[in-house]
C-alpha positions in Angstrom: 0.0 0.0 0.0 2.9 2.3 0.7 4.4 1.8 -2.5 1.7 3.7 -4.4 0.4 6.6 -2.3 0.4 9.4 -5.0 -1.8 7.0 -7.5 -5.5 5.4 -7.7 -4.3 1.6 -5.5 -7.8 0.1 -4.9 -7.2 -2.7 -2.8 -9.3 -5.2 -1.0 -8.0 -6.4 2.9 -9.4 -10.0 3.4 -8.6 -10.6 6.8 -10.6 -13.3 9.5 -12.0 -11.7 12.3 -9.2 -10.0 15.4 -6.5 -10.3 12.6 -5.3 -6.8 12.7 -7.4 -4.6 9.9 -7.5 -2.0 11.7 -3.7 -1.7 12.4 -3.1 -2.0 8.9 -5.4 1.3 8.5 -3.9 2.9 11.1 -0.8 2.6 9.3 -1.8 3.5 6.0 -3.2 6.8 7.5 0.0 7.4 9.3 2.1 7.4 6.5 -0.6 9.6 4.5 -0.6 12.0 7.5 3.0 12.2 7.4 2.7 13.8 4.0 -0.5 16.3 5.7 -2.7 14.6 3.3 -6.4 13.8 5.5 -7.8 10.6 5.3 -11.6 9.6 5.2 -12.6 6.2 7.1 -16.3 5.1 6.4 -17.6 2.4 9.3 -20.9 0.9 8.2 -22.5 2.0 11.8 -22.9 4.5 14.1 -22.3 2.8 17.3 -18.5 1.5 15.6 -17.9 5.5 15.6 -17.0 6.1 19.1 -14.8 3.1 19.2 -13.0 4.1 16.0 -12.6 7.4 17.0 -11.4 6.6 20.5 -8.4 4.1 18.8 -7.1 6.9 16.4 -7.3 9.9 18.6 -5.4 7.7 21.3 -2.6 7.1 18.2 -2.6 9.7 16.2 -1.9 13.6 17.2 -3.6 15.0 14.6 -7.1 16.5 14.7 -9.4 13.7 14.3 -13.3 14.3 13.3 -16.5 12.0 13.2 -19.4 13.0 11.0 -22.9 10.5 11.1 -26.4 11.7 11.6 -26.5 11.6 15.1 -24.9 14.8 15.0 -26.8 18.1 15.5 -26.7 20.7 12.4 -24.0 23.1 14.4 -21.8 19.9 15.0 -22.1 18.7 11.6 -21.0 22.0 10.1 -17.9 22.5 12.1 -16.9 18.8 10.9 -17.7 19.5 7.1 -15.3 22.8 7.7 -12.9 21.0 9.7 -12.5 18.8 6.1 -13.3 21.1 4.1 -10.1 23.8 5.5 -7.8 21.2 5.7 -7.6 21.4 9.5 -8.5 17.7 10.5 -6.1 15.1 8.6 -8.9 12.4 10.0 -12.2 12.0 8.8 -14.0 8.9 10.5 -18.3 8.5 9.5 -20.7 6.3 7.7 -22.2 6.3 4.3 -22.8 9.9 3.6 -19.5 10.9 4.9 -18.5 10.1 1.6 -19.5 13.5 0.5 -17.5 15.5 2.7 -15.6 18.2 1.2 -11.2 17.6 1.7 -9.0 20.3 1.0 -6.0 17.5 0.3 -7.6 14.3 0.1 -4.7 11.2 0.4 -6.7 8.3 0.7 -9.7 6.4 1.3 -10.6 3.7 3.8 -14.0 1.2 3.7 -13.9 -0.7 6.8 -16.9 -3.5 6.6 -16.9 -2.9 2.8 -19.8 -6.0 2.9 -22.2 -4.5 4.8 -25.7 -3.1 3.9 -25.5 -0.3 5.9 -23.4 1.5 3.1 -26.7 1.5 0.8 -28.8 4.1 1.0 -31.9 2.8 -0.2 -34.5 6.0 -0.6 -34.0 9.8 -1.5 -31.2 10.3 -2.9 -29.5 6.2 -3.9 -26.1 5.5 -3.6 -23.6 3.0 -2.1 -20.8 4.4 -0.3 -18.4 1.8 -1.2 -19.1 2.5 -4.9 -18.4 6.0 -4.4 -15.3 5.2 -2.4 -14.1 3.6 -5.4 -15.2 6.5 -7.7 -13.6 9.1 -5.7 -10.5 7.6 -5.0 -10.1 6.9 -9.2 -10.9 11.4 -9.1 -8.2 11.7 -6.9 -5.5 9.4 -7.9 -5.4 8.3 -4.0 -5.2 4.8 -2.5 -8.6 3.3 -1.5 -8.4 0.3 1.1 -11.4 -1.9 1.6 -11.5 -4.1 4.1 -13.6 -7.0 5.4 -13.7 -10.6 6.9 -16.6 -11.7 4.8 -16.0 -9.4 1.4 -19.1 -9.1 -0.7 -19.0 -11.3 -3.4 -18.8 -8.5 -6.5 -15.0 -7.4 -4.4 -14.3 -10.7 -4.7 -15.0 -10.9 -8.3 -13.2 -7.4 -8.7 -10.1 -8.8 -6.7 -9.8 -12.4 -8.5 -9.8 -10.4 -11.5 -7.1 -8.4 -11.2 -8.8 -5.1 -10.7 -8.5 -4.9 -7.2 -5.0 -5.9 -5.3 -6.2 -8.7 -3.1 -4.2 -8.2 0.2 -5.1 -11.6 3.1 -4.5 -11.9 6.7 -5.5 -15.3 7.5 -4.6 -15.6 11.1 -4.8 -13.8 14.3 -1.7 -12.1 15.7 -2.4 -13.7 18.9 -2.7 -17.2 17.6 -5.7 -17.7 19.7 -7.7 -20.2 17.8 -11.2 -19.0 16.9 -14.7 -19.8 18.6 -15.8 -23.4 18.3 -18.9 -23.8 16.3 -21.9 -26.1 17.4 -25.2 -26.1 15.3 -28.3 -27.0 17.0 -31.4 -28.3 15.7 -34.2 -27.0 18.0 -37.0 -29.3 15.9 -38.6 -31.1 18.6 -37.4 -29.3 21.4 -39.2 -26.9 24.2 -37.6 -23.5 24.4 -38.1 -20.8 26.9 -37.7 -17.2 25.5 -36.4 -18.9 22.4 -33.6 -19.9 24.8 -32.8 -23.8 24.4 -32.0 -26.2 27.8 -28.4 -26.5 26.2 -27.8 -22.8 25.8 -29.1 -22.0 28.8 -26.9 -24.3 30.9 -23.8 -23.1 28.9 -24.4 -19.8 29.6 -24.8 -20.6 33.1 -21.6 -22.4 32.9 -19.8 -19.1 31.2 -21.1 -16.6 33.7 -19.9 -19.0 36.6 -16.4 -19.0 35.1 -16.9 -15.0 34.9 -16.4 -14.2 31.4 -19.6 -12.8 29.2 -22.0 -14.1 26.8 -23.4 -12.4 23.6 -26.8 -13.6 22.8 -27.7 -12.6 19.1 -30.8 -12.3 17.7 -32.0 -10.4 14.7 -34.9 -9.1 15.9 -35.8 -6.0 17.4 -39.0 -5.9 19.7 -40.9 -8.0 22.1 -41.9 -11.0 19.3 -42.5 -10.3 15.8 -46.2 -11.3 15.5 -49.3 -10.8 18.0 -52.2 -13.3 16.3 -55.5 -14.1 17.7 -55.4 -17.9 18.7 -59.3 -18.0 18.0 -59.7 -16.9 14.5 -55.9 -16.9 13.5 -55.8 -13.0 12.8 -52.4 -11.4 12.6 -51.4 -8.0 12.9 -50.5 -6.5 9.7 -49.5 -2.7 8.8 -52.0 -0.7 7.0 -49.8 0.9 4.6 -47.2 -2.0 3.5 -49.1 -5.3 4.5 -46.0 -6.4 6.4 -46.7 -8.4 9.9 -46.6 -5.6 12.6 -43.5 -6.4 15.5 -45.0 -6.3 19.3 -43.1 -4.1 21.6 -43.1 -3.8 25.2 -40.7 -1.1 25.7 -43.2 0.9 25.5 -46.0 -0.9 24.1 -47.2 -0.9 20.7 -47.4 -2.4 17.4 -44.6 -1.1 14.8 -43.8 -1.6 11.3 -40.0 -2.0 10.8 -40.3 -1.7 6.9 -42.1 1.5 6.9 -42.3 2.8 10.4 -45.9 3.1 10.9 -47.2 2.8 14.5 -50.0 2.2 16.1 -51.7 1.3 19.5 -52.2 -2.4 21.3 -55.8 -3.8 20.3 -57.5 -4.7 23.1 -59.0 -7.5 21.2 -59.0 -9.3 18.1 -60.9 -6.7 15.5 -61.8 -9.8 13.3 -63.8 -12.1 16.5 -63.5 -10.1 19.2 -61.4 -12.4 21.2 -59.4 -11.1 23.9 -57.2 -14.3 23.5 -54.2 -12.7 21.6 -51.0 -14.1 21.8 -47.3 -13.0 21.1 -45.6 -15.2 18.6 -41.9 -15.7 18.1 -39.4 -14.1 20.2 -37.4 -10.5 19.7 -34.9 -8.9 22.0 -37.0 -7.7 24.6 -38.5 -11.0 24.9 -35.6 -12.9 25.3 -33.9 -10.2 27.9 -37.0 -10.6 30.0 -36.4 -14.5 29.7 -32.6 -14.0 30.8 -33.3 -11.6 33.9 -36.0 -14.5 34.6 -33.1 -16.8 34.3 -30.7 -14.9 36.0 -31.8 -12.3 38.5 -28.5 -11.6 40.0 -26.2 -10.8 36.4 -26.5 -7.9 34.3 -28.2 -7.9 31.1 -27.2 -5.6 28.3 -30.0 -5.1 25.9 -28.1 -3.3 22.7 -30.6 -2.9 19.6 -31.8 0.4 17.9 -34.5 1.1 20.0 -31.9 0.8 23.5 -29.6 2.8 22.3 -31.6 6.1 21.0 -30.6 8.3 23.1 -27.3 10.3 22.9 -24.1 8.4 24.0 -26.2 5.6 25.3 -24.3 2.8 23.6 -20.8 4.1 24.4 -22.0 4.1 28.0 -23.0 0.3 27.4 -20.0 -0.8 25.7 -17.9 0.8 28.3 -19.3 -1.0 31.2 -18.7 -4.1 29.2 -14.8 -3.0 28.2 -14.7 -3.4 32.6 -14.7 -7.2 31.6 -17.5 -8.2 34.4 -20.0 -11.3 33.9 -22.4 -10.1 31.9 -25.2 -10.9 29.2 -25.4 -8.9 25.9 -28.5 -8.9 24.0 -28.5 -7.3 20.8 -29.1 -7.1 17.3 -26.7 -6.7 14.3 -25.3 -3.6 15.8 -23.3 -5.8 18.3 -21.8 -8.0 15.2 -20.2 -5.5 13.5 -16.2 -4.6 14.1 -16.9 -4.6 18.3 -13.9 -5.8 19.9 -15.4 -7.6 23.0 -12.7 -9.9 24.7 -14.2 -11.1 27.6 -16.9 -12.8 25.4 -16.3 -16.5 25.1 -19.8 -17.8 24.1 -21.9 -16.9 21.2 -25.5 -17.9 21.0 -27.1 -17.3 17.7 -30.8 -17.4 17.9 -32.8 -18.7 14.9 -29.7 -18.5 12.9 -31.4 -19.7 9.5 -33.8 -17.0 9.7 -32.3 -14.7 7.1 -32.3 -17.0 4.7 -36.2 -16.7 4.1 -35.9 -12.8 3.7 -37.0 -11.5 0.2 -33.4 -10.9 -1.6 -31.9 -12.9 -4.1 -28.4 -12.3 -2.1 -30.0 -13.6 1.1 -27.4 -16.6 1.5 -24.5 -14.7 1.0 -25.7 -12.0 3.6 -26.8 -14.5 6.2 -23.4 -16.3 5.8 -20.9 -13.0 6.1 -23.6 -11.9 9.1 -22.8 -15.5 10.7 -19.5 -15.1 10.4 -18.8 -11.5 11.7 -21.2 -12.8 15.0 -18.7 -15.9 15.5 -16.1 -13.6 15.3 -17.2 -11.6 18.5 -15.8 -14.3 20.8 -12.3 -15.5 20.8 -10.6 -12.9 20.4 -8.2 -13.3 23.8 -7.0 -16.2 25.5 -9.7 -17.6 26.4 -11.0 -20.9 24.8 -14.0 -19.5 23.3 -17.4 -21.3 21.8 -20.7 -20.5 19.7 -23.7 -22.1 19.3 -25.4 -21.8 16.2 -29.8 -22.4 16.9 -31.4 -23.6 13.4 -34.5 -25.2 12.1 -33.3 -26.5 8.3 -30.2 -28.8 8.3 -30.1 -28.7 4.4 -29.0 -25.0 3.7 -24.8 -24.9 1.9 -24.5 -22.4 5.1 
């Protein structure tokens, strides 16, 4: 990467999960920075942003900025001026960072280059990555891409010669990575969508005093509420998609198009006050584990936990303090975190992506598998995760 920083270098970073992608961006940027040229890091999230931005500030004396939308306008301007003047060398945001204005661009940096989150899919459509590789061509600059899982079109660009293809196959530590262990949960009574198995190992884990990540890709209290007399489902009035019960506070939502309304008393079809909650979400299963485990601390990290400002920095700090714990969460925990006191992995209905409605759904439920497994392990400790499923045929 060094040998071609005043040229267009696009290159792809294949590298397992804990093997060291982010030191290999920290050193790109530090010999860029050495030559005052900025450089612009996209992260597919905004929770990875305070992380990010804590490791480069800590290495790096250079003014370091972080532009995402959970910024207010006043905050937002005196980043895209920061850029814009030349003043910050470091820009660190998600996908529309990629517009910020630099004064002396010197390269360009895609961690996660896989991941969804760089799509913006209404208004104004564009994938961030793409751009990346657009605006690094402008500028004659280096662009890096990196990724454990890379999409499958990198790949293509990479095997052809059009990308370098750059591998780290092993982590520095030599720590060998999480056991896997699928289980079939056909036949079997669950509690909170919690298995006996899974629920003795994580009893086992928290009495040996390391943490647990419990991942489930569902936000909410259980996906459906049905009547069990007539078989009525809530559905959303303005996209026909099955409405997601929520407890926290209670309502029926839409997660496609947001819409929101009110609990129903009882069933508008029969009139039956028998309505149940099908499936389980978050919510539901952190109720189940503070059932389970009164006395540990229960982490519940999803979209809807995390609204307010700062809230999941707070979170992830108390679980940087390494103290027996349970995480909860969503996709937003299986991205880039660096959580070394986690030693067991509990994927939760692990086949379920691959009924979604996208033709790439295999590939995506396989690089989102892989980036959870890739949350434990990553110290010295022996490190397992269990992977829940109902179909035994799927190439995953």
């Amino acid at each position: 990467m060094h040998e071609k920083l005043e040229d267009y270098h696009p290159c792809l970073l294949e590298g397992v999960t804990g093997s060291g992608k982010t030191e290999v961006y920290l050193q790109l940027i530090e010999a860029v920075a050495a030559k005052g040229k900025q450089s612009l890091v996209l992260v597919p999230e905004i929770g990875l942003t305070p992380q990010t931005l804590a490791r480069f500030r800590s290495r790096f004396r250079v003014p370091v900025v972080a532009l995402h939308s959970g910024l207010t306008d006043p905050e937002r301007l005196d980043v895209w001026e920061a850029a814009a003047s030349g003043r910050a060398l470091i820009i660190i945001g998600t996908r529309s960072a990629i517009f910020t204005p630099l004064a002396n661009p010197g390269a360009i940096i895609v961690d996660e280059e896989h991941d969804g989150s760089y799509k913006q899919h209404d208004g104004l459509r564009y994938h961030a990555r793409d751009l990346a590789v657009a605006r690094a061509h402008y500028h004659k600059i280096p662009l890096l891409m990196g990724s454990a899982t890379p999409s499958l079109e990198s790949l293509h660009q990479a095997h052809s010669g059009t990308y370098r293809h750059l591998r780290l196959t092993q982590r520095p530590s030599r720590h060998p990575p999480a056991k896997l262990e699928l289980i079939d949960l056909r036949h079997q009574r669950r509690q909170g969508g919690l298995l006996p198995g899974a629920i003795k190992a994580i009893k086992s884990t928290l009495s040996a005093g390391k943490q647990v990540l419990i991942f489930i890709n569902r936000r909410g209290f259980a996906p459906t509420l049905a009547c069990h007399a007539c078989g009525w489902m809530a559905e959303c009035g303005q996209c026909d998609a099955r409405m997601t019960l929520h407890r926290q506070p209670a309502l029926l939502a839409c997660h496609h198009c947001d819409s929101r309304r009110a609990l129903p008393d009882a069933c508008p079809e029969c009139s039956s006050g028998d309505l149940r909650a099908l499936g389980s979400g978050t919510e539901r299963t952190e109720e189940t584990l503070q059932t389970l485990f009164p006395k540990t601390t229960i982490h519940r990290i999803d979209r809807d936990s995390t609204r307010r400002k700062d809230s999941f920095e707070q979170v992830l700090k108390e679980i940087q303090r390494g103290e027996p714990c349970v995480l909860v969460g969503t996709q937003m925990l299986a991205k880039g975190h660096h959580l070394p006191h986690v030693t067991l992995v509990v994927v939760v209905n692990a086949d379920g992506g691959l009924y979604a409605a996208d033709f790439r759904a295999l590939e995506h439920s396989a690089q989102l598998l892989e980036q959870v497994a890739g949350r434990a392990g990553r110290a010295a400790h022996q490190a397992g995760c269990w992977y829940r499923h109902c179909t035994q045929t799927t190439p995953i």
